[in-house]
C-alpha positions in Angstrom: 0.0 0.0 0.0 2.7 2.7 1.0 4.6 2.8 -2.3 1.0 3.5 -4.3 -0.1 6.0 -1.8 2.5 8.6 -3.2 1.9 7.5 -7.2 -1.5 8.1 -6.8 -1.0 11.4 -5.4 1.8 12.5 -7.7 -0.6 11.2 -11.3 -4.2 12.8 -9.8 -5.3 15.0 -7.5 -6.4 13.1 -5.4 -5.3 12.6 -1.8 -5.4 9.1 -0.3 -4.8 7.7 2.8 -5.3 4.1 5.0 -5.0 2.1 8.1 -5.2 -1.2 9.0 -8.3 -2.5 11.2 -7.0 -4.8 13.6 -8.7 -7.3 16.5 -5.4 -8.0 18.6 -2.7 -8.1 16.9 -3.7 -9.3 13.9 -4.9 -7.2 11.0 -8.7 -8.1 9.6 -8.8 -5.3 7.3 -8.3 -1.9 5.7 -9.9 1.1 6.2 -9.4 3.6 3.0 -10.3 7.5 2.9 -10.2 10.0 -0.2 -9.6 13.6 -0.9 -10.4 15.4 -3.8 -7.9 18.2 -3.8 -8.2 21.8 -5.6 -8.0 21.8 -9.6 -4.7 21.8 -10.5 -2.8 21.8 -14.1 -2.4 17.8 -13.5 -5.8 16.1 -14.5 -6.8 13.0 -12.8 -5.9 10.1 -15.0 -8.3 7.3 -13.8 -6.7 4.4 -16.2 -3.4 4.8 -14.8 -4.7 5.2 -11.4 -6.2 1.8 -12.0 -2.8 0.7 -13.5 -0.9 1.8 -10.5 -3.1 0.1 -8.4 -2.9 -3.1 -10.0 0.2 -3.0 -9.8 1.1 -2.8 -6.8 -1.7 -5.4 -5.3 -0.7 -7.4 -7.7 3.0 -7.1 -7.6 
């Protein structure tokens, strides 16, 4: 999760963050938030978002 976090926010203007849901020690889940920041020059780019992602679930 950590390396995406940043792609994402470097490709889109959106602002991501996470955190693990745990019972214990052990983690159950994730909890994910979103941000749509301020227009900006950069455009979001939703296929490579969903390429990034892939990616790094995946990989």
């Amino acid at each position: 999760m950590e390396p995406a976090i940043p792609d994402i926010s470097e490709h889109t203007n959106i602002s991501v963050h996470w955190e693990p849901i745990k019972q214990g020690r052990s983690v159950v889940g994730m909890r994910f938030g979103c941000v749509e920041e301020k227009a900006t020059a950069i455009k979001p780019n939703v296929h490579m978002l969903n390429q990034v992602l892939t990616m790094k679930v995946s990989g």
